[in-house]
C-alpha positions, 0 to 999 in steps of 0.5 A: 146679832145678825152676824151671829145668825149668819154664822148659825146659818153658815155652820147649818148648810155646812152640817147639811152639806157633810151630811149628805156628802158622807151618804155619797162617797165616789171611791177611786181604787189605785191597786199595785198589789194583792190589794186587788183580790181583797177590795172586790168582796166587799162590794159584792152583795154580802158586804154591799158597801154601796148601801153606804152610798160608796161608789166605785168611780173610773175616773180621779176628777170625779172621785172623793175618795183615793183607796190605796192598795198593795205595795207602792213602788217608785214607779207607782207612786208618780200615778199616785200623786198625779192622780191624787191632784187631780182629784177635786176637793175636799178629797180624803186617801185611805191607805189599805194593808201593810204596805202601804203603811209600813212597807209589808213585806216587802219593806227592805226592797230598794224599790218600795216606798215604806210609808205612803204617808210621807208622800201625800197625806192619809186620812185614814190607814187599814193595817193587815195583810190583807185587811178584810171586807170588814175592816174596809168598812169600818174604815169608810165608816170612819170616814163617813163619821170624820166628814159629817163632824169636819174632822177629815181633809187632810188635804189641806195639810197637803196645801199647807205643807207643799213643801215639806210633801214636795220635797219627799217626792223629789228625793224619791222621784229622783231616782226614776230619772232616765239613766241614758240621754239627757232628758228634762226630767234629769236636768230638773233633778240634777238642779234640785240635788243640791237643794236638799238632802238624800 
């Protein structure tokens, strides 16, 4: 009978605990496209995502939430990943637009990554070209609804799956490797290539 107070109790401070992070969600903005032009409005005064308890923070150790934006290049998506652990968790990604998605159009281009989703794991995606204040919020919403039951945290499939994530990086990355010189990051590369498959 104790055992099943406490798991009451335990389940009440986790529900309280989600209720009130929900009302407070730090958001870092990583834009590498038009993406940048578009985020903006929706924190101006006629949309006030701030009355949500939506912050925009400078810094990934104090963010919540990582809003992707714009196409993601090979060159970006090293920040990306470095900024995503960095973040503390539970931490949660929303990938905002095409071509963050699916590429947008720019999803033949050699040097884009089609789907961000390979890569780090997304909570949550806002299609469209680009995706207006409205969808923003209603994707925060969203969010704001997967915290409060549990749902979110596909952060942990990040932990869970390392390998599988990891892998995708490394058949990526590669290709960043510096061409001249022999560098530590090109030696580490050239071991791994036999390792799995391009």
């Amino acid at each position: 009978m104790e055992d099943l107070k406490a798991n009451d109790k335990r389940s009440y401070i986790d529900n309280l605990i989600d209720f009130f992070r929900k009302r407070s969600i730090w958001m870092l903005h990583y834009c590498t496209g038009c993406g940048a032009v578009e985020l903006p409005p929706s924190m101006t005064s006629r949309w006030d995502i701030e009355r949500f308890g939506i912050v925009p923070m400078a810094t990934p150790r104090q963010a919540d939430v990582l809003l992707v934006t714009g196409y993601v290049s090979l060159k970006t998506l090293k920040r990306i990943i470095k900024i995503y652990e960095q973040m503390p968790e539970p931490k949660w990604v929303l990938a905002f637009g095409s071509c963050t998605v699916n590429g947008g159009i720019y999803w033949d281009s050699y040097n884009t990554i089609t789907n961000l989703a390979e890569y780090i794991p997304v909570d949550i995606t806002v299609s469209g070209c680009m995706p207006r204040p409205e969808a923003v919020i209603d994707a925060l919403q969203t969010l704001m609804e997967m915290i409060q039951s549990g749902e979110g945290g596909a952060y942990k499939k990040y932990k869970e799956n390392y390998e599988y994530y990891k892998k995708n990086q490394d058949r990526v990355l590669r290709k960043t490797a510096p061409i001249l010189g022999s560098s530590e990051t090109e030696s580490i590369y050239q071991e791994k290539e036999g390792n799995y498959e391009t």
